[in-house]
PQR file with spaces between the fields and no chain letter, atoms N, CA, C, O and H, PARSE charges and radii, in Angstrom:
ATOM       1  N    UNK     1     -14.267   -3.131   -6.051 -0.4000 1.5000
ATOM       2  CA   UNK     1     -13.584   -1.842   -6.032 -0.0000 2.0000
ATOM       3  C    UNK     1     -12.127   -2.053   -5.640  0.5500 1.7000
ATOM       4  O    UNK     1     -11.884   -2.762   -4.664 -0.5500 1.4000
ATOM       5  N    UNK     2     -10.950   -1.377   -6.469 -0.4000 1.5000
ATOM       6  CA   UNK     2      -9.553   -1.726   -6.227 -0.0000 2.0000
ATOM       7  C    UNK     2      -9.170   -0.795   -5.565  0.5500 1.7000
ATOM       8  O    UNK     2      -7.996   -0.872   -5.203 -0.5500 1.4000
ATOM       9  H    UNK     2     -11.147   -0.801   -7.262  0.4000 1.0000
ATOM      10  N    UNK     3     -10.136    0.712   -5.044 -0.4000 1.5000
ATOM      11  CA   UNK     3      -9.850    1.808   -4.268 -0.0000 2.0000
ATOM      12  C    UNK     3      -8.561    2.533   -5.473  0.5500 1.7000
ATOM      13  O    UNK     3      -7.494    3.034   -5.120 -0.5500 1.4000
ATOM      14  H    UNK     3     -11.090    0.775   -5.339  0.4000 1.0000
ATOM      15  N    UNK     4      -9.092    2.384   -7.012 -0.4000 1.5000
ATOM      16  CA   UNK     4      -8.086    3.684   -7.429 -0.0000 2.0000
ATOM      17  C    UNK     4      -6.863    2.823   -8.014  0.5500 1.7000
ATOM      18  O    UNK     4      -6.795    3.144   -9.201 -0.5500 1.4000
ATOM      19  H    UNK     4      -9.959    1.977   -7.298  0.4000 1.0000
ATOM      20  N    UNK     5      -6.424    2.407   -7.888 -0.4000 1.5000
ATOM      21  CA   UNK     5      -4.686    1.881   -8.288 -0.0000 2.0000
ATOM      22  C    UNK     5      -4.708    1.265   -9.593  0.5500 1.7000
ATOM      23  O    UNK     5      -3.657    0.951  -10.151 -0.5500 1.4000
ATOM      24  H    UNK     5      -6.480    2.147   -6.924  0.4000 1.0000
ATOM      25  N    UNK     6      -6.019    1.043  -10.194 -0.4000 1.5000
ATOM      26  CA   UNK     6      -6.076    0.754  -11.744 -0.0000 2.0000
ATOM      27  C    UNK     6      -5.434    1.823  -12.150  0.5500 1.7000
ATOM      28  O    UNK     6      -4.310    1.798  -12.653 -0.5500 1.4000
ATOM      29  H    UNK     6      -6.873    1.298   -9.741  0.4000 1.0000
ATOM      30  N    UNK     7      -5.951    2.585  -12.001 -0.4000 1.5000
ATOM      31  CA   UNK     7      -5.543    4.026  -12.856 -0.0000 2.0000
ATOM      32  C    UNK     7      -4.359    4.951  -12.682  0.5500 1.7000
ATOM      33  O    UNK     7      -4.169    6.108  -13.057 -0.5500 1.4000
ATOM      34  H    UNK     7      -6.863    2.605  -11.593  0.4000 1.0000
ATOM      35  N    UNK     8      -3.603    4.072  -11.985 -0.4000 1.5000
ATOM      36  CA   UNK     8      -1.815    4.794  -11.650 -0.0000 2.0000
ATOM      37  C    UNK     8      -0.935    4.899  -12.737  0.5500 1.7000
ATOM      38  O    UNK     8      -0.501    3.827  -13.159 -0.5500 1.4000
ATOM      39  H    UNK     8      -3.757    3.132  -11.680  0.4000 1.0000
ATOM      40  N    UNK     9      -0.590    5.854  -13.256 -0.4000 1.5000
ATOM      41  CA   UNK     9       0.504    5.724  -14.105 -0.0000 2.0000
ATOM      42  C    UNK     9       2.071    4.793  -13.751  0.5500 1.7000
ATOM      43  O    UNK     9       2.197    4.194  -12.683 -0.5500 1.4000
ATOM      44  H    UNK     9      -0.943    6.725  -12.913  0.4000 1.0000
ATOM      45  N    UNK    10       2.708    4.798  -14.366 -0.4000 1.5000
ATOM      46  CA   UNK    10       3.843    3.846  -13.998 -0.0000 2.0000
ATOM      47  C    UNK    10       4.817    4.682  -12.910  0.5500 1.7000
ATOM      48  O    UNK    10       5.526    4.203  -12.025 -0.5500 1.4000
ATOM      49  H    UNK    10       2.606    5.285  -15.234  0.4000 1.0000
ATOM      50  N    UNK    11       4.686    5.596  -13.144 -0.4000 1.5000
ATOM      51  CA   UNK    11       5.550    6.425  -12.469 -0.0000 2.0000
ATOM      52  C    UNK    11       5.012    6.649  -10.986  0.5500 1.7000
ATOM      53  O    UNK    11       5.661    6.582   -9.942 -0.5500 1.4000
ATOM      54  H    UNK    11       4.110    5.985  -13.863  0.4000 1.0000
ATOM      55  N    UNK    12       3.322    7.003  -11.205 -0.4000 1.5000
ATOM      56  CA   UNK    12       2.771    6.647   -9.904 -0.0000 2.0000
ATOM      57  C    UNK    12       2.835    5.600   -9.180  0.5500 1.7000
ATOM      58  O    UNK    12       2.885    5.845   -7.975 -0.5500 1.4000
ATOM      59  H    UNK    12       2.795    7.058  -12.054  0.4000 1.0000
ATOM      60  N    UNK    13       2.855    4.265   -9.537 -0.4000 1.5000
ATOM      61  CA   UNK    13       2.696    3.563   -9.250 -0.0000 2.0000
ATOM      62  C    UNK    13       4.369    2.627   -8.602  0.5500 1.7000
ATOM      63  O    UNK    13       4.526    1.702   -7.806 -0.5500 1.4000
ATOM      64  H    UNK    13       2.815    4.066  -10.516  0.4000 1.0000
ATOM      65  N    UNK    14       5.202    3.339   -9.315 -0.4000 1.5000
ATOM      66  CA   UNK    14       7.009    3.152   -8.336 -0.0000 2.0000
ATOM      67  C    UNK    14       6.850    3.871   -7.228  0.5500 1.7000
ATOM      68  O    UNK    14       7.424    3.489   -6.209 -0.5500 1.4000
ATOM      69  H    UNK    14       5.074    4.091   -9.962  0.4000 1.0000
ATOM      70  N    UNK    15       6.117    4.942   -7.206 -0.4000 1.5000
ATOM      71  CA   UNK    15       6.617    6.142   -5.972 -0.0000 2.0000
ATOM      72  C    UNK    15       5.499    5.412   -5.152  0.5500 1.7000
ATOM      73  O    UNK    15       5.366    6.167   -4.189 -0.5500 1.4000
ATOM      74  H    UNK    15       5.650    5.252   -8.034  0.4000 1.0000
ATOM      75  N    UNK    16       4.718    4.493   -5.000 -0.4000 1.5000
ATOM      76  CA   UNK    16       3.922    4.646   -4.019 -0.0000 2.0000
ATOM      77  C    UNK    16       4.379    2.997   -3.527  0.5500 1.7000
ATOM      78  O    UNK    16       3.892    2.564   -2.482 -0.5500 1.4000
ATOM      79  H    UNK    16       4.825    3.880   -5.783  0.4000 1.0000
ATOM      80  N    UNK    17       5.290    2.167   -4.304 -0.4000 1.5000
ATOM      81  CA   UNK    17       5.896    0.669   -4.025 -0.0000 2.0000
ATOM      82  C    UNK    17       6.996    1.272   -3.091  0.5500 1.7000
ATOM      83  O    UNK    17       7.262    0.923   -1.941 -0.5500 1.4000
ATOM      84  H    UNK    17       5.686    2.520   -5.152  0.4000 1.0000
ATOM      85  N    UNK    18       7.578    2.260   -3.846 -0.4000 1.5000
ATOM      86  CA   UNK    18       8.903    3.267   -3.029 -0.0000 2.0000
ATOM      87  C    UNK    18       8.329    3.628   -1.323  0.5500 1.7000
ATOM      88  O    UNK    18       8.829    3.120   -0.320 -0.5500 1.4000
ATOM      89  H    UNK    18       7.362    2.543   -4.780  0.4000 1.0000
ATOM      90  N    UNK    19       7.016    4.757   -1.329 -0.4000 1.5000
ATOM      91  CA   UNK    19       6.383    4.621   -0.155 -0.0000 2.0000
ATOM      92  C    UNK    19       6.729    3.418    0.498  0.5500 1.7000
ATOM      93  O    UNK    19       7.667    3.100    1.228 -0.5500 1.4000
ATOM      94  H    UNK    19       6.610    5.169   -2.144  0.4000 1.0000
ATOM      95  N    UNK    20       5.883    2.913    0.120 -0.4000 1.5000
ATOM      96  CA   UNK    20       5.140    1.502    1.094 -0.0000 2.0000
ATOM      97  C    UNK    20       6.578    0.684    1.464  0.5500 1.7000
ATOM      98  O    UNK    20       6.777    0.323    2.624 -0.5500 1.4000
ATOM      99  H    UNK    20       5.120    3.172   -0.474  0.4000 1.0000
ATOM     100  N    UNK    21       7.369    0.472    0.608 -0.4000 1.5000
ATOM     101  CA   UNK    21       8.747   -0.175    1.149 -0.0000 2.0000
ATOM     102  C    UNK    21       8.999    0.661    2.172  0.5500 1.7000
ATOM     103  O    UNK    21       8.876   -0.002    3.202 -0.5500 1.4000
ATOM     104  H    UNK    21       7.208    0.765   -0.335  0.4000 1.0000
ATOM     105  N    UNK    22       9.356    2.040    2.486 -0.4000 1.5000
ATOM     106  CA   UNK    22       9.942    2.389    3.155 -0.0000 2.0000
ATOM     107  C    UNK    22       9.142    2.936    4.569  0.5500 1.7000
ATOM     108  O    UNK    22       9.705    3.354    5.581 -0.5500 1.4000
ATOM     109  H    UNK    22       9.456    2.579    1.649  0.4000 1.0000
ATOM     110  N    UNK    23       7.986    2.838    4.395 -0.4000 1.5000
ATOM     111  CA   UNK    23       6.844    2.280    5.724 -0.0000 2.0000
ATOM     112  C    UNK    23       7.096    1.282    6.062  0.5500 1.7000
ATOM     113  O    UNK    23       7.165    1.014    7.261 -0.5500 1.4000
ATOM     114  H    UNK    23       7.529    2.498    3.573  0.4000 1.0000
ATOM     115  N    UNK    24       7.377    0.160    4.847 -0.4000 1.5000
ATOM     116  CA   UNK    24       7.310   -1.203    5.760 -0.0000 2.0000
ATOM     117  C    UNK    24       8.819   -0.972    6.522  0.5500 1.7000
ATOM     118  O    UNK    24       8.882   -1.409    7.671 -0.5500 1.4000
ATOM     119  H    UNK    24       7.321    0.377    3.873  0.4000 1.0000
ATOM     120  N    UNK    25       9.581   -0.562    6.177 -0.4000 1.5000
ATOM     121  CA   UNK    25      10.968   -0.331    7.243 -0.0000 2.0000
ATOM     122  C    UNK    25      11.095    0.203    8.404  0.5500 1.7000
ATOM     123  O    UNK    25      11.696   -0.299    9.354 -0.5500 1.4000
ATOM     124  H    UNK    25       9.530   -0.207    5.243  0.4000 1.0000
ATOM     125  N    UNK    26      10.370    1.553    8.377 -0.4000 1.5000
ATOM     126  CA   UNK    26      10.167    2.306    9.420 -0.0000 2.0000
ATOM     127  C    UNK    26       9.342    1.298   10.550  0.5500 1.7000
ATOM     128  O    UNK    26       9.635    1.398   11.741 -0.5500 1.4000
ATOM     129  H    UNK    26       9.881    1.961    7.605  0.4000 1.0000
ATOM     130  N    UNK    27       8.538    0.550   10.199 -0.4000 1.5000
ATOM     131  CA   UNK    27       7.728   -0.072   10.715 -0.0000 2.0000
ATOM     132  C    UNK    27       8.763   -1.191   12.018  0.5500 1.7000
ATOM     133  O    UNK    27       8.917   -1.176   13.239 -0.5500 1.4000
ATOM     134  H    UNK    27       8.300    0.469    9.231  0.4000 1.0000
ATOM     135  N    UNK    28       9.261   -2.041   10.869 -0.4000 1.5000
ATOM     136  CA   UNK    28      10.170   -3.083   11.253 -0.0000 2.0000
ATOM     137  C    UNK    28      10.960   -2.567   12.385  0.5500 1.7000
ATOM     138  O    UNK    28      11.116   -3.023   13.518 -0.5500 1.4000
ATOM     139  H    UNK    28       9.136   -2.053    9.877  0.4000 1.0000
ATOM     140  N    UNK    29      11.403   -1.551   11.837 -0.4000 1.5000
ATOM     141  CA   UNK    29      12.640   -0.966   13.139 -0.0000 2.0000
ATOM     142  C    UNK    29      11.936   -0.145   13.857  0.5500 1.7000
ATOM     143  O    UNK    29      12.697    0.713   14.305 -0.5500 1.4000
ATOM     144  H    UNK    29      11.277   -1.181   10.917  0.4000 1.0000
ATOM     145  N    UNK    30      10.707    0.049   14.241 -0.4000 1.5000
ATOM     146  CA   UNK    30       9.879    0.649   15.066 -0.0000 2.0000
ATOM     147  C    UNK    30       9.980    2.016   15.014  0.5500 1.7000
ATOM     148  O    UNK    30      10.189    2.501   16.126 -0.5500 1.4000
ATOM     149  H    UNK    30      10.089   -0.648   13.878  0.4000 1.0000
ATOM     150  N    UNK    31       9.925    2.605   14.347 -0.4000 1.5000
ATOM     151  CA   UNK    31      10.175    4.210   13.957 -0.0000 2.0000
ATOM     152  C    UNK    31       8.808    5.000   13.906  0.5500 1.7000
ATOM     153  O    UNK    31       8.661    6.215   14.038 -0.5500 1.4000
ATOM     154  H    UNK    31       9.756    2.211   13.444  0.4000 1.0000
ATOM     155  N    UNK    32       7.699    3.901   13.653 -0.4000 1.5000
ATOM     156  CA   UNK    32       7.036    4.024   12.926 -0.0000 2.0000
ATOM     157  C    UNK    32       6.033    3.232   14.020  0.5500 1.7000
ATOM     158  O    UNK    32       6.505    2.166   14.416 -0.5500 1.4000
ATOM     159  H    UNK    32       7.818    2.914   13.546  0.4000 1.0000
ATOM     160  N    UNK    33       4.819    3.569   14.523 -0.4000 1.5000
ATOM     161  CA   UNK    33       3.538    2.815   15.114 -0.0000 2.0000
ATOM     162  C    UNK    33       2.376    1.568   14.230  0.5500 1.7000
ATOM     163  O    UNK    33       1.869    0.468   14.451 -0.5500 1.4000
ATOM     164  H    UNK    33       4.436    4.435   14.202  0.4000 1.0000
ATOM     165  N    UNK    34       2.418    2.751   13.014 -0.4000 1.5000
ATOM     166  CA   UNK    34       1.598    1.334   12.197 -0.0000 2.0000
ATOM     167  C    UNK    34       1.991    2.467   10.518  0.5500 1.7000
ATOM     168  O    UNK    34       2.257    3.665   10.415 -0.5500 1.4000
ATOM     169  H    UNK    34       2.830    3.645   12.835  0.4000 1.0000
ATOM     170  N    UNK    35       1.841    1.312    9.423 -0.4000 1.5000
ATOM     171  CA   UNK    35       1.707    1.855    7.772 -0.0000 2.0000
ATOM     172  C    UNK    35       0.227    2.302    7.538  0.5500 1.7000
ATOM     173  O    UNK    35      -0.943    1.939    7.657 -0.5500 1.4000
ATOM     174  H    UNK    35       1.624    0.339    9.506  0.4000 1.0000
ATOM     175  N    UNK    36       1.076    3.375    7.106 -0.4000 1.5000
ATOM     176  CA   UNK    36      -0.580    4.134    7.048 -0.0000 2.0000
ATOM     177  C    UNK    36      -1.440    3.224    5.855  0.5500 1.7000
ATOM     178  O    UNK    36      -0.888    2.466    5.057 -0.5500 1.4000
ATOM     179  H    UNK    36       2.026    3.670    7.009  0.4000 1.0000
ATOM     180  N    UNK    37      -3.251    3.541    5.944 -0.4000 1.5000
ATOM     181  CA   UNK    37      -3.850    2.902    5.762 -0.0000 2.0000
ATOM     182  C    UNK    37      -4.114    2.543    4.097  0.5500 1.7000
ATOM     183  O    UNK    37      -4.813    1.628    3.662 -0.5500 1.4000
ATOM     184  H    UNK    37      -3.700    4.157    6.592  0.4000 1.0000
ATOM     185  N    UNK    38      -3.226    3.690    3.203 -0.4000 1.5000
ATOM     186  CA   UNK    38      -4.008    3.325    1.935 -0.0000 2.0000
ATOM     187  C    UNK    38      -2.110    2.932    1.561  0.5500 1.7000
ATOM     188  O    UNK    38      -1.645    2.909    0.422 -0.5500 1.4000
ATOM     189  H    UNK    38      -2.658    4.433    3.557  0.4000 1.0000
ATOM     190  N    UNK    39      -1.515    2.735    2.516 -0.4000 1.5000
ATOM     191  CA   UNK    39      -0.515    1.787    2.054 -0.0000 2.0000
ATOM     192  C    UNK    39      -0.704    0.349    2.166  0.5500 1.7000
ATOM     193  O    UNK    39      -0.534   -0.440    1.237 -0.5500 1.4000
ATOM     194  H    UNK    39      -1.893    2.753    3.442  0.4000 1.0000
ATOM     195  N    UNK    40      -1.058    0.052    3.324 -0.4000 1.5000
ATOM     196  CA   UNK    40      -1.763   -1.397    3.583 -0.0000 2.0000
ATOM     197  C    UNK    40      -2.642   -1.619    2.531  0.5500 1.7000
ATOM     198  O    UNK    40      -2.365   -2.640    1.902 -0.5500 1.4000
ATOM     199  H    UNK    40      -1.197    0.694    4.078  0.4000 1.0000
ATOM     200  N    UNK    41      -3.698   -0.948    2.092 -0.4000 1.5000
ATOM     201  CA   UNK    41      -4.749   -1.144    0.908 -0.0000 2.0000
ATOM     202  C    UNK    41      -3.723   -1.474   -0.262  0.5500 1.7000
ATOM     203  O    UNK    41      -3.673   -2.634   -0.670 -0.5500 1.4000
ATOM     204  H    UNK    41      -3.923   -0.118    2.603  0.4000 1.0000
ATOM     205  N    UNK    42      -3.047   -0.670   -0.718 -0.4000 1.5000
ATOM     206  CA   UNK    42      -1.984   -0.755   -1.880 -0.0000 2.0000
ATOM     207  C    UNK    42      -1.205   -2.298   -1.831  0.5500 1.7000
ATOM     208  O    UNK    42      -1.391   -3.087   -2.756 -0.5500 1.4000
ATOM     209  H    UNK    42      -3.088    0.272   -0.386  0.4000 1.0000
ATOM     210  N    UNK    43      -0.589   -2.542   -1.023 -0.4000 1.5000
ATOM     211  CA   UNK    43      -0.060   -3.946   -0.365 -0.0000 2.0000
ATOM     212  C    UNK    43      -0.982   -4.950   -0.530  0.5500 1.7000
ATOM     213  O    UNK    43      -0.585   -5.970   -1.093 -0.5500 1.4000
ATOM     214  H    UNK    43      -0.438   -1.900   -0.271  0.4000 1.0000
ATOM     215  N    UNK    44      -2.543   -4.866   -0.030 -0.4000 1.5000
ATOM     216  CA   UNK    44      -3.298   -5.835   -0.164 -0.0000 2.0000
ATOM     217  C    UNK    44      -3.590   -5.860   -1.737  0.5500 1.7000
ATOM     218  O    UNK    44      -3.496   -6.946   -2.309 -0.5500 1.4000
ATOM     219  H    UNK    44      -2.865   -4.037    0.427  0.4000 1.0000
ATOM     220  N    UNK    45      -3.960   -4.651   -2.506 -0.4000 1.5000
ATOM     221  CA   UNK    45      -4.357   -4.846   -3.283 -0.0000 2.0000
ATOM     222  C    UNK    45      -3.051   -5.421   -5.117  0.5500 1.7000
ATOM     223  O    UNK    45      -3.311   -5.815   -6.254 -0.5500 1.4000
ATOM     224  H    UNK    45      -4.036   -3.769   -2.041  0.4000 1.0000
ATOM     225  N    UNK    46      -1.864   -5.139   -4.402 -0.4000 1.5000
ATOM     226  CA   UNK    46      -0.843   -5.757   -4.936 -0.0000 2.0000
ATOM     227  C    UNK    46      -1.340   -7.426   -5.101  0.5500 1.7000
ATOM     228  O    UNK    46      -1.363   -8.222   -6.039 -0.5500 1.4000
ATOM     229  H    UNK    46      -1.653   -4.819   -3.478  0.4000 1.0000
ATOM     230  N    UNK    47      -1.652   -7.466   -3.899 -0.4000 1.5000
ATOM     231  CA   UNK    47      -1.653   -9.635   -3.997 -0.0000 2.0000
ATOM     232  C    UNK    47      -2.872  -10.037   -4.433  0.5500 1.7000
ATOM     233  O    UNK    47      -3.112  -11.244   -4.461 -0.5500 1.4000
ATOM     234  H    UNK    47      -1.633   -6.819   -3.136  0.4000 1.0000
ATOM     235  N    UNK    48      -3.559   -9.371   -4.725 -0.4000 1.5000
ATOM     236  CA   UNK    48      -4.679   -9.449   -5.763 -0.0000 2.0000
ATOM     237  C    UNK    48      -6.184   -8.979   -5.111  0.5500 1.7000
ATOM     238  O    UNK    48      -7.203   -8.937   -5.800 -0.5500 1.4000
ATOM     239  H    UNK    48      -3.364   -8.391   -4.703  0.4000 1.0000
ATOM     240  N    UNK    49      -6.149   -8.679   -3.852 -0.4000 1.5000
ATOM     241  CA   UNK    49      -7.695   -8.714   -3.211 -0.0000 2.0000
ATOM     242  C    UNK    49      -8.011   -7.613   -3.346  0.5500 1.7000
ATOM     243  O    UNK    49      -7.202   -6.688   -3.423 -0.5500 1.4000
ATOM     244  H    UNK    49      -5.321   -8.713   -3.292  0.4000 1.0000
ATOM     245  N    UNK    50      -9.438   -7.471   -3.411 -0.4000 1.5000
ATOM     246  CA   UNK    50      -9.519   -5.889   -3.245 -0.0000 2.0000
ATOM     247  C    UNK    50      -9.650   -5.571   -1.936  0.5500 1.7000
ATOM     248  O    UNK    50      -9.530   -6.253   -0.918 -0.5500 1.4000
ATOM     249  H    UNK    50     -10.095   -8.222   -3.348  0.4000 1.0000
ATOM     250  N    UNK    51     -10.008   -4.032   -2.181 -0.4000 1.5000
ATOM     251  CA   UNK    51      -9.725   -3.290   -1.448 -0.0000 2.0000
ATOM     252  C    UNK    51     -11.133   -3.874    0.024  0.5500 1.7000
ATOM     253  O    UNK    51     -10.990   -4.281    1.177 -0.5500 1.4000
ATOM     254  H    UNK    51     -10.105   -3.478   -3.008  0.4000 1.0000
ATOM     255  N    UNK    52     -12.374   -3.608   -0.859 -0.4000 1.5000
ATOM     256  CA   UNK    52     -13.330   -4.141    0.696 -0.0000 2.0000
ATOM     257  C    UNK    52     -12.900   -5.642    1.173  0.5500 1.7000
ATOM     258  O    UNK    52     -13.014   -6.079    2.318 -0.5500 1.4000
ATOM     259  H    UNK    52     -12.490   -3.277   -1.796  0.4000 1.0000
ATOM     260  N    UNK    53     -12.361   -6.359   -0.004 -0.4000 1.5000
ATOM     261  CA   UNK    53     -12.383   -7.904    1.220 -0.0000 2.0000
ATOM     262  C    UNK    53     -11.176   -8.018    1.889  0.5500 1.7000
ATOM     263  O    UNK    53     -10.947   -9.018    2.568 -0.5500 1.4000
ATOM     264  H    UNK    53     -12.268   -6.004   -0.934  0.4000 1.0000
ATOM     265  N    UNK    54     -10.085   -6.785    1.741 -0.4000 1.5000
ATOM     266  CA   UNK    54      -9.058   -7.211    2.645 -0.0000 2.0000
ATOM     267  C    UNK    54      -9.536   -6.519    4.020  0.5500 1.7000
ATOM     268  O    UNK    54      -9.112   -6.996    5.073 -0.5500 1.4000
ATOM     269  H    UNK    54     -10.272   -5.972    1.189  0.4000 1.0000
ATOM     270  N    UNK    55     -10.442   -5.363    4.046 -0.4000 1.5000
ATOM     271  CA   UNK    55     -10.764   -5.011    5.097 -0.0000 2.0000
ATOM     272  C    UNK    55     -12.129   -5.467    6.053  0.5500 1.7000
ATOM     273  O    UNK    55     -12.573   -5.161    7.160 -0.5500 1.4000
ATOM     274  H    UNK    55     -10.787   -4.976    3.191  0.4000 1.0000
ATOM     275  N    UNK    56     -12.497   -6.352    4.974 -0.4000 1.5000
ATOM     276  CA   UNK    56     -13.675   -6.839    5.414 -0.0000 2.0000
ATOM     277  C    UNK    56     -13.472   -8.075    6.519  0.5500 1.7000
ATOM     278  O    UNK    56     -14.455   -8.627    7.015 -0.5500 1.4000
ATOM     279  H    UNK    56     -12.136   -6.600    4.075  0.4000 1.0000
C-alpha cells in the first residue's frame, strides 16, 4: 500500500512537494515541533518504501 499518492495528479502532487518542503523548514528552524504525519509518509514514500514498512 503507497497510502494514495499513485493517484495524484501533477498538480497535486507539486502542492504537496511544496507542503512538505516548507514543513521541512519550519521544522529546521524550529517553528515547527514535528512534520505532520502524511508528510513524512509522502517523503518516505518519495524514496521508494511504502507506506507500512516505513512505519513499520
Amino acid at each position: 500500500m503507497r497510502y494514495g499518492f499513485n493517484q495524484l495528479s501533477d498538480d497535486e502532487f507539486i502542492a504537496l512537494c511544496k507542503a512538505y518542503n516548507k514543513s521541512k523548514g519550519l521544522y529546521i528552524v524550529g517553528k515547527i515541533r514535528e512534520i505532520p504525519p502524511m508528510l513524512v509518509a509522502f517523503d518516505r514514500w518519495r524514496k521508494g518504501l511504502s507506506y507500512v514498512a516505513a512505519m513499520a
